[in-house]
C-alpha distance (Angstrom), angle and dihedral (degrees) to the residues before:
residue distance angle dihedral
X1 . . .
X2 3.53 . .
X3 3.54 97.8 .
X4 3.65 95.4 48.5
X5 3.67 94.2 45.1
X6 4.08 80.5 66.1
X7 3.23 97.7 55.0
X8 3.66 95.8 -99.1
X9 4.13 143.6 89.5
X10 3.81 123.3 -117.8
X11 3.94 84.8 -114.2
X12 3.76 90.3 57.1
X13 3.99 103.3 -138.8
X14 3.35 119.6 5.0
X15 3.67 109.2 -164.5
X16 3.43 93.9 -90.1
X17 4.04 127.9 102.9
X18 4.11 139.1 151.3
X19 3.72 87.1 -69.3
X20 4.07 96.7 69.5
X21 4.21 88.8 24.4
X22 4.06 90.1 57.2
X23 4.16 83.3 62.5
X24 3.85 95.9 47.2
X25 3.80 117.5 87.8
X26 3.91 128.0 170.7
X27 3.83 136.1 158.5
X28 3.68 107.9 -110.1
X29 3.36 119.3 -123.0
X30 4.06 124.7 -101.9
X31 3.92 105.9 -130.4
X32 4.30 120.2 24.3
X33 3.61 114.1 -105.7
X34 3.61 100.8 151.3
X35 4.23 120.8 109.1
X36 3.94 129.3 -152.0
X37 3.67 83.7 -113.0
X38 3.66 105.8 55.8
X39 4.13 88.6 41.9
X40 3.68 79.4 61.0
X41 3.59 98.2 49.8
X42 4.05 86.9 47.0
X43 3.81 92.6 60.0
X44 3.77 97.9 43.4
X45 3.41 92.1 54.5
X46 4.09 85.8 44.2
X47 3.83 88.5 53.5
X48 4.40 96.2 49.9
X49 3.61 88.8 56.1
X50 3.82 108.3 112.4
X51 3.32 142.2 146.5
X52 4.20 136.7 46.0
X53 4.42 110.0 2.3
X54 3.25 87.2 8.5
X55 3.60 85.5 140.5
X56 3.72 90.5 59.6
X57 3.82 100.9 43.5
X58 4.24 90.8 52.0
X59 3.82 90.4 52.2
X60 4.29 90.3 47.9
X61 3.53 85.4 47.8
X62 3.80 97.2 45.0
X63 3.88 80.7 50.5
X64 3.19 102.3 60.3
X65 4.06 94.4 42.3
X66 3.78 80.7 58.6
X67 3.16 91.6 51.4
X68 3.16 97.1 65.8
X69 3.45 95.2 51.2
X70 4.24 141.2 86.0
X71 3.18 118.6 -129.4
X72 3.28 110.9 -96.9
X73 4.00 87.0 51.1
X74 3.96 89.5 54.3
X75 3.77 84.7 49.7
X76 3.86 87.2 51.8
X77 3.73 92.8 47.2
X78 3.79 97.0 45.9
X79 3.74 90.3 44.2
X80 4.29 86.7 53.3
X81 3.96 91.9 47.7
X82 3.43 96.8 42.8
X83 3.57 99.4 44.8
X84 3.38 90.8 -126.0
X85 4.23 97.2 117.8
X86 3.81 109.3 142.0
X87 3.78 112.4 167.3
X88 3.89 97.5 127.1
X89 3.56 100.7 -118.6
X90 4.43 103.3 87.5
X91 3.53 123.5 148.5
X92 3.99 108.1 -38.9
X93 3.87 93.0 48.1
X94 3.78 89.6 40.6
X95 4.20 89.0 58.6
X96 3.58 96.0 54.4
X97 3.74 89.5 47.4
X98 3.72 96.2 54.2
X99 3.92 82.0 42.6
X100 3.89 96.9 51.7
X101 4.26 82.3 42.4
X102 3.75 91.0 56.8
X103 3.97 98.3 41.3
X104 3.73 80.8 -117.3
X105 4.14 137.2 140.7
X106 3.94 108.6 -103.2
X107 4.13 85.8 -129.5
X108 3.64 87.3 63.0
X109 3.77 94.2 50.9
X110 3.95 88.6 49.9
X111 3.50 103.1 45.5
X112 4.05 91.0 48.5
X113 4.01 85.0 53.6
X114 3.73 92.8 46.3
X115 4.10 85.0 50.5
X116 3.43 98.5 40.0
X117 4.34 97.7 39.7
X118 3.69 88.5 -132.0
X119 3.51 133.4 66.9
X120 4.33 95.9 -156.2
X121 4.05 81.9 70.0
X122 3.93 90.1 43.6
X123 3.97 83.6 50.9
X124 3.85 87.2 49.2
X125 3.64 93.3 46.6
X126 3.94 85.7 49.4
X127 3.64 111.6 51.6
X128 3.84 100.4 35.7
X129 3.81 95.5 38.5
X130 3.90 116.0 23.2
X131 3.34 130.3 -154.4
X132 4.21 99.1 -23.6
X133 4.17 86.4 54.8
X134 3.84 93.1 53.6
X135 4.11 90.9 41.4
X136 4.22 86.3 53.1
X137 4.07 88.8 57.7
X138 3.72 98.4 92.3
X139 3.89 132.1 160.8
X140 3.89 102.3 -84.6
X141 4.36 119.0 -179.2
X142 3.70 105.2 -110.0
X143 3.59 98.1 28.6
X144 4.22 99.3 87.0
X145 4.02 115.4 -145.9
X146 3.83 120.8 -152.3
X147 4.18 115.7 -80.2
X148 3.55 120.3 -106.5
X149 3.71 111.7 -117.3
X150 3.94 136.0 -144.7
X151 3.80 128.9 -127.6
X152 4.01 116.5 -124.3
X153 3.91 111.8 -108.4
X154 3.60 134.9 -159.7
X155 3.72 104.7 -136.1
X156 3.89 137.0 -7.5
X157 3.64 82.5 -115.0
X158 3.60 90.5 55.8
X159 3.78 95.8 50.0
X160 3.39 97.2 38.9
X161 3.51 90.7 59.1
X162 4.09 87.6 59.3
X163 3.76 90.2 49.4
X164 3.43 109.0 36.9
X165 4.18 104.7 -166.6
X166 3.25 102.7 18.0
X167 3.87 152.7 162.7
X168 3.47 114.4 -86.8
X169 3.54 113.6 -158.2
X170 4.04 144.2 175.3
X171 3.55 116.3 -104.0
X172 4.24 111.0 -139.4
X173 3.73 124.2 -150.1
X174 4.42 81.2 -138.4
X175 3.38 150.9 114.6
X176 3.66 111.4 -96.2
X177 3.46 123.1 -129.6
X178 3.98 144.4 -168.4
X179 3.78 118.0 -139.1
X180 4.41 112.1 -154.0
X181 3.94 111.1 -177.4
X182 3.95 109.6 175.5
X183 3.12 107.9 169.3
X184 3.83 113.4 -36.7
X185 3.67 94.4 -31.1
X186 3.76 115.6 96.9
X187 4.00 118.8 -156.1
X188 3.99 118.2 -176.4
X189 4.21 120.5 -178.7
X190 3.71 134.9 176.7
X191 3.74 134.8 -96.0
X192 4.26 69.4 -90.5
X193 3.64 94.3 57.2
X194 4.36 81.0 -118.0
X195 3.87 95.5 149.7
X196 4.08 113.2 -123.8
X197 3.63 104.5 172.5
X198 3.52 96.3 127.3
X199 3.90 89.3 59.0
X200 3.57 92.5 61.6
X201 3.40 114.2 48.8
X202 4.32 95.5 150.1
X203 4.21 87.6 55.1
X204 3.85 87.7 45.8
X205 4.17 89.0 54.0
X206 3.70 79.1 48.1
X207 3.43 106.0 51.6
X208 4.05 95.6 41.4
X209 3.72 80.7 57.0
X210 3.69 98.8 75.1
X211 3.28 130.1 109.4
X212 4.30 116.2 -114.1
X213 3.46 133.8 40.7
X214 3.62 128.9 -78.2
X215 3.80 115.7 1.2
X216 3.72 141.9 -162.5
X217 4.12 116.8 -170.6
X218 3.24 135.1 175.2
X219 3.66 121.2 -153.2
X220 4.25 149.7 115.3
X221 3.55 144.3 -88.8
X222 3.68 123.3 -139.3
X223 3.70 137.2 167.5
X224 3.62 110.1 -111.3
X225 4.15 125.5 -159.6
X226 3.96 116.6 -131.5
X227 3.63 85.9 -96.5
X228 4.28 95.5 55.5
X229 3.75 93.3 -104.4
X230 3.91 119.3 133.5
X231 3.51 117.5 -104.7
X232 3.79 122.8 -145.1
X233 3.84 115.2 -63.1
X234 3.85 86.9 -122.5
X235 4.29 95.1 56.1
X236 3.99 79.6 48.3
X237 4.04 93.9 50.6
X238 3.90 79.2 40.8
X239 3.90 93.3 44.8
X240 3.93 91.6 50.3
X241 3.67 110.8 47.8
X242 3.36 87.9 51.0
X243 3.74 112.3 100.9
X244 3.38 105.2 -152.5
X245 4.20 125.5 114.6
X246 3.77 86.3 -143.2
X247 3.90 86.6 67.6
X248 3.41 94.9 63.2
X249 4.19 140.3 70.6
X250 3.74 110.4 -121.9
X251 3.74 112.8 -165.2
X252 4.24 121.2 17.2
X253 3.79 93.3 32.5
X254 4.09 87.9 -115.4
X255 3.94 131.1 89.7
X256 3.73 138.0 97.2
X257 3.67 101.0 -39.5
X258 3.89 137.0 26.2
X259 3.68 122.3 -10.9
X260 4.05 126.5 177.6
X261 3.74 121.8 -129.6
X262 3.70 123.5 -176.0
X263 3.45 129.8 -151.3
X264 4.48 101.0 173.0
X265 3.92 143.2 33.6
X266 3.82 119.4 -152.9
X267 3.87 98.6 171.6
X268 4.44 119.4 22.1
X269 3.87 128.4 165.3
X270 3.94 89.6 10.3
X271 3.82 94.8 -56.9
X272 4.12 130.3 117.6
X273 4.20 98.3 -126.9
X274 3.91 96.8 169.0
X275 3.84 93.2 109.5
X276 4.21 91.2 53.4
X277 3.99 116.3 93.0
X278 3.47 116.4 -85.6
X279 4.11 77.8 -117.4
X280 3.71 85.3 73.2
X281 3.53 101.1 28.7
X282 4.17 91.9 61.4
X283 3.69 94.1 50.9
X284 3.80 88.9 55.5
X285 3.61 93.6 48.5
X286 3.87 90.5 48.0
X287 3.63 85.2 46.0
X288 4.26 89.8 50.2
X289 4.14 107.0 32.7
X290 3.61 123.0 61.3
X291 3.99 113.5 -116.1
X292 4.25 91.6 -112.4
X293 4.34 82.9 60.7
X294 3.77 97.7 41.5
X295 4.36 122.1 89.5
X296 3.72 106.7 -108.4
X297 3.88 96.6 -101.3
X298 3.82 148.4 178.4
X299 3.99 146.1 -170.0
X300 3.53 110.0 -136.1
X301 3.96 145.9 148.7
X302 4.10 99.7 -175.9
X303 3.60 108.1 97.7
X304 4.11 88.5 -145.9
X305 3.38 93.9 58.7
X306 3.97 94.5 49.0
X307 4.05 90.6 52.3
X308 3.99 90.1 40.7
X309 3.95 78.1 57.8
X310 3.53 94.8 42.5
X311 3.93 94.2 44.5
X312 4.00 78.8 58.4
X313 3.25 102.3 54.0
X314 3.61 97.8 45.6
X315 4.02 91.2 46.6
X316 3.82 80.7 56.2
X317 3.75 94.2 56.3
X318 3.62 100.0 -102.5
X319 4.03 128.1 132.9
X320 3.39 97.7 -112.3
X321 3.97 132.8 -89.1
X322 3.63 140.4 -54.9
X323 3.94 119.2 -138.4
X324 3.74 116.2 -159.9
X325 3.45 137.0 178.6
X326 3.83 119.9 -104.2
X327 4.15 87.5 -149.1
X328 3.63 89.4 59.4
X329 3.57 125.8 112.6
X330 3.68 120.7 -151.0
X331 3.88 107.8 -92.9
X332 3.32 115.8 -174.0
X333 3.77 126.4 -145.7
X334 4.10 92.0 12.5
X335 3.69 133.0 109.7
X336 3.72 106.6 -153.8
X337 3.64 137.7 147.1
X338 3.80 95.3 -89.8
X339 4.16 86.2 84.7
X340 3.99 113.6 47.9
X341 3.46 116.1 -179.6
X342 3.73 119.1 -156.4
X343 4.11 128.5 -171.9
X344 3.31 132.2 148.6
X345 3.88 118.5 -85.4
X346 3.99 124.0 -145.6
X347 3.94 131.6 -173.8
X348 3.42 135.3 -157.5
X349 3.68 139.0 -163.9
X350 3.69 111.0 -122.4
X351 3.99 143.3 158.4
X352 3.38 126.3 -114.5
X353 3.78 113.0 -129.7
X354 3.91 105.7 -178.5
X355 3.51 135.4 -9.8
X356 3.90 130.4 -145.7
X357 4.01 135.0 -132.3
X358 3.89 106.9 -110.9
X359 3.85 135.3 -135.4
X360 3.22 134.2 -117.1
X361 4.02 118.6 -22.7
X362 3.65 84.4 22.9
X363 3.99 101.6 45.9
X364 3.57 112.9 137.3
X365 3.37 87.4 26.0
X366 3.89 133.4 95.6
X367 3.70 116.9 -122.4
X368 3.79 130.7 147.2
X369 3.57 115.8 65.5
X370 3.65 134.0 -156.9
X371 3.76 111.1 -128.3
X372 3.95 119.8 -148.6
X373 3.70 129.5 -175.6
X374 3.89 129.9 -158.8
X375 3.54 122.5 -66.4
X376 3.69 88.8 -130.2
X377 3.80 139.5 -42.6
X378 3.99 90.0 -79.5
X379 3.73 101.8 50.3
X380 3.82 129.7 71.5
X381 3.71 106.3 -177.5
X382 3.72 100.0 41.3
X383 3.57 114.3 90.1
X384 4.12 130.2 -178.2
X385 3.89 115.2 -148.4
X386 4.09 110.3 -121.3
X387 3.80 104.7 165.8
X388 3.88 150.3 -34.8
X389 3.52 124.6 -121.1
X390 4.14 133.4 178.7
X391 4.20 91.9 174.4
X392 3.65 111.8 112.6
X393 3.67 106.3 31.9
X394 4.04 123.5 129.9
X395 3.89 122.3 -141.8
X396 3.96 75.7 -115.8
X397 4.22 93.8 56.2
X398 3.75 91.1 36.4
X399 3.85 94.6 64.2
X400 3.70 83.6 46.0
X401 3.17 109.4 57.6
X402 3.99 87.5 39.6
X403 3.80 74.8 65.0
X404 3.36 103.4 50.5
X405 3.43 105.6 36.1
X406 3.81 89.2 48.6
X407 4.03 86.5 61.8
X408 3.63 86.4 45.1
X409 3.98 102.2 52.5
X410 4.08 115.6 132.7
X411 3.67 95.7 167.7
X412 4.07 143.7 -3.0
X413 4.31 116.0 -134.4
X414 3.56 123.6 -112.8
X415 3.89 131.4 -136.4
X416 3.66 113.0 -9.0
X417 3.75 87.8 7.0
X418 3.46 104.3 44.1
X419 3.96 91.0 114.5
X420 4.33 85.4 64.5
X421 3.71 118.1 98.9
X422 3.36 109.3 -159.3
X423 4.44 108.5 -151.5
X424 3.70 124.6 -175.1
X425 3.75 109.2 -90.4
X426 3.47 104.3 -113.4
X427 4.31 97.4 112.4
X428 3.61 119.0 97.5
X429 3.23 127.9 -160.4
X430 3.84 139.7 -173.2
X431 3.75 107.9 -121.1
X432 3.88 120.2 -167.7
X433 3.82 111.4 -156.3
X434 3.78 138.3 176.2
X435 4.00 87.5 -133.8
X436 3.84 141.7 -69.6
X437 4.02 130.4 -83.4
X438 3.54 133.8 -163.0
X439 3.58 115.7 -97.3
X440 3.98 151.1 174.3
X441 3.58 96.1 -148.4
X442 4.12 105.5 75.0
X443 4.05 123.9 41.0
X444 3.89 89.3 -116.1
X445 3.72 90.5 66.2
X446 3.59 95.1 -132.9
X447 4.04 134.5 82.7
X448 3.44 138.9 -157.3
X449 3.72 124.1 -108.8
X450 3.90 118.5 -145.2
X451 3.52 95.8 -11.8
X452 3.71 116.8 -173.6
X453 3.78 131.3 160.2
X454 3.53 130.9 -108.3
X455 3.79 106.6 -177.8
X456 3.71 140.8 -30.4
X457 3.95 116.8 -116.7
X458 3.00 125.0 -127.1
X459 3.58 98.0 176.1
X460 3.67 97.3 57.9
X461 3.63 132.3 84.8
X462 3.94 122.7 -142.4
X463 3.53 91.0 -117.9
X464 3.94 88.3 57.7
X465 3.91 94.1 57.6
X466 4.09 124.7 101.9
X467 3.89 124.5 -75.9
X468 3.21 130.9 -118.4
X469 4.07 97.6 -106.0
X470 4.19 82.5 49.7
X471 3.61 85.2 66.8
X472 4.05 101.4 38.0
X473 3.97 76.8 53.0
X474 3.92 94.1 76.3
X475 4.08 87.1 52.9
């Protein structure tokens, strides 16, 4: 219940997203009959299915769970699959609910989900054994707890005016990664807690190479060149699901292919250490990781020095840097403003060619738009797809553009696409992106990453917005 009260299953994804929902259709049922239990069951058995028409026997099954469902429960179920819930009341609201449930202090409820990795066995701990259960959930080495996350900032100047001194480190373009020795056994997981150990054998040699006793790091994995430069984050997502030794450095950490490098310790010489300042916490991990495995790092409180180091890292090919708090403990699962991340930020003009019906909060409205870019610096009508984005709209800018495009409409999609509305490309619109990678998916070749808008313009033309080469230029 817990997890699907978030907007989530227990199983996480489950191979299935709007893409195979859009294709499965069922009468709902009149009265409610179905329990948390049984939805469960449903989605487990959804997530075992494997092998030839899969495809088609996850959508009968879906259909039939749909079935037996009203309405507003299929809109429930579509809205958890999709990831697409939007009732207002996610994982921070959900905590102090299970805490005012349990007659319990919120802290406790956090710190047992931070322990535990997942708050639906915090909940459990909660409301069948009070206070005492949720104390018992500690940090344990092979049991992975969620990451703690950074807040965006502006400006070094800007978070280093939060912070203070601070920690001063590299951002990587990676795949981050939690390292669990106990013992001799070596576990590593995702930023999902997904467990990938057997993908990594070199950073597992690595890891069970350091000095102390049990140990609990938190890091990333990136694909490095022969020379030590990063390679693109899509030959690293390439480099690590494949499951192949060859793929991987054995040894220094470094080589042509993925490398970790960590940048915390939560747990060292068979002690939890996630409450101590990150003061305390960075000597132990300089006293625990080899140099070659660590983040290139500093402690600093000039402003200069922090962009110098920033300057560095992006001249090496990095995202940008992270500035953290040295009075921070380690929490796990927050965002707060003891992280600040800060990378550069550029924005293009570009065209919107269609636009697509959204799902839940935004039904009824239209909300993710499909982003072209000139044809080339000669041509003004000609436009090359590059991306779609629905990040960065107001309630105010989605009704709109619902609007707008609406007036705008040449053509409705069929089939699959029959939520697209296609417009005439004559909107521009100021897009703010973390950069551009190479891609199969669009004509251009390229794709945004973390597109987002900033404004529409008005005061541009379609033939005034960036080409197509502009935008291969941020590769």
């Amino acid at each position: 219940a817990s997890a699907f009260l978030v907007g989530t299953t227990p199983l996480g994804r489950i191979g299935v997203g709007w893409a195979t929902l859009v294709d499965v259709r069922a009468s709902p049922a009149t009265e409610p009959s179905l329990h948390v239990v049984e939805v469960d069951d449903g989605l487990r058995r959804v997530h075992a299915m494997a092998g030839e028409g899969v495809g088609a026997s996850r959508r009968a099954a879906l259909g039939e769970l749909l079935g037996r469902s009203t309405q507003r429960e299929q809109r429930l179920l579509r809205g958890i699959l999709g990831g697409e819930l939007r009732q207002g009341a996610l994982a921070g609201v959900l905590t102090t609910a299970i805490a005012k449930a349990a007659d319990v202090p919120v802290t406790s409820v956090r710190r047992a989900a931070m322990m535990a990795g997942d708050l639906g066995e915090a909940a459990v701990a909660a409301l069948t054994g009070g206070g005492a259960a949720l104390d018992s959930v500690t940090l344990r080495p092979s049991r992975p707890v969620q990451p703690m996350l950074a807040s965006p900032g502006s400006s070094v100047a800007e978070a280093m005016a939060e912070a203070g001194e601070a920690q001063v480190d590299w951002k990587l373009d990676g795949i981050r990664l939690q390292a669990h020795r106990s013992g001799d056994d070596v576990s590593l997981f995702t930023r999902n807690l997904n467990e990938v150990t057997a993908r990594l054998p070199g950073v597992v040699d690595i890891v069970r190479a350091m000095p102390g006793g049990d140990l609990v790091l938190d890091g990333e994995a990136m694909g490095l060149m022969d020379d030590g430069s990063p390679r693109r984050f899509q030959d690293t997502a390439g480099d690590f699901s494949a499951d192949r030794d060859g793929d991987v450095p054995r040894g220094s950490g470094r080589g042509d292919g993925l490398a970790a490098f960590f940048f915390d310790v939560l747990h060292v010489d068979g002690a939890p250490v996630h409450d101590e300042p990150l003061s305390v916490r960075r000597d132990l991990l300089a006293a625990t990781v080899p140099a070659v495995s660590r983040l290139p790092s500093i402690v600093t409180a000039d402003v200069a020095e922090a962009e110098a180091f920033l300057g560095r890292a992006i001249s090496a090919g990095h995202e940008g840097v992270m500035i953290k708090d040295l009075d921070q403990p380690y929490e796990a699962g927050r965002r707060g403003k003891g992280w600040r991340k800060v990378k550069p930020v550029y924005t293009l003009d570009l065209v919107v060619l269609a636009v697509e019906w959204g799902h839940g909060r935004r039904r009824g409205l239209l909300s993710n738009i499909h982003l072209g870019a000139r044809a080339s610096s000669g041509s003004t009508n000609e436009f090359v797809m590059v991306g779609k984005t629905f990040k960065g709209m107001t309630d105010e800018m989605l009704r709109w553009q619902t609007e707008r495009f609406s007036a705008l409409k040449i053509a409705e999609g069929s089939g699959r696409e029959r939520h697209v509305v296609h417009v005439e490309p004559v909107q521009v619109v100021e897009i703010a992106v973390d950069g551009v990678q190479a891609s199969t998916t669009y004509p251009g070749g390229v794709a945004l990453r973390f597109a987002r808008v900033k404004r529409y313009r008005e005061d541009k033309a379609a033939g005034d917005t960036d080409t197509i080469d502009a935008v291969r230029s941020l590769l």
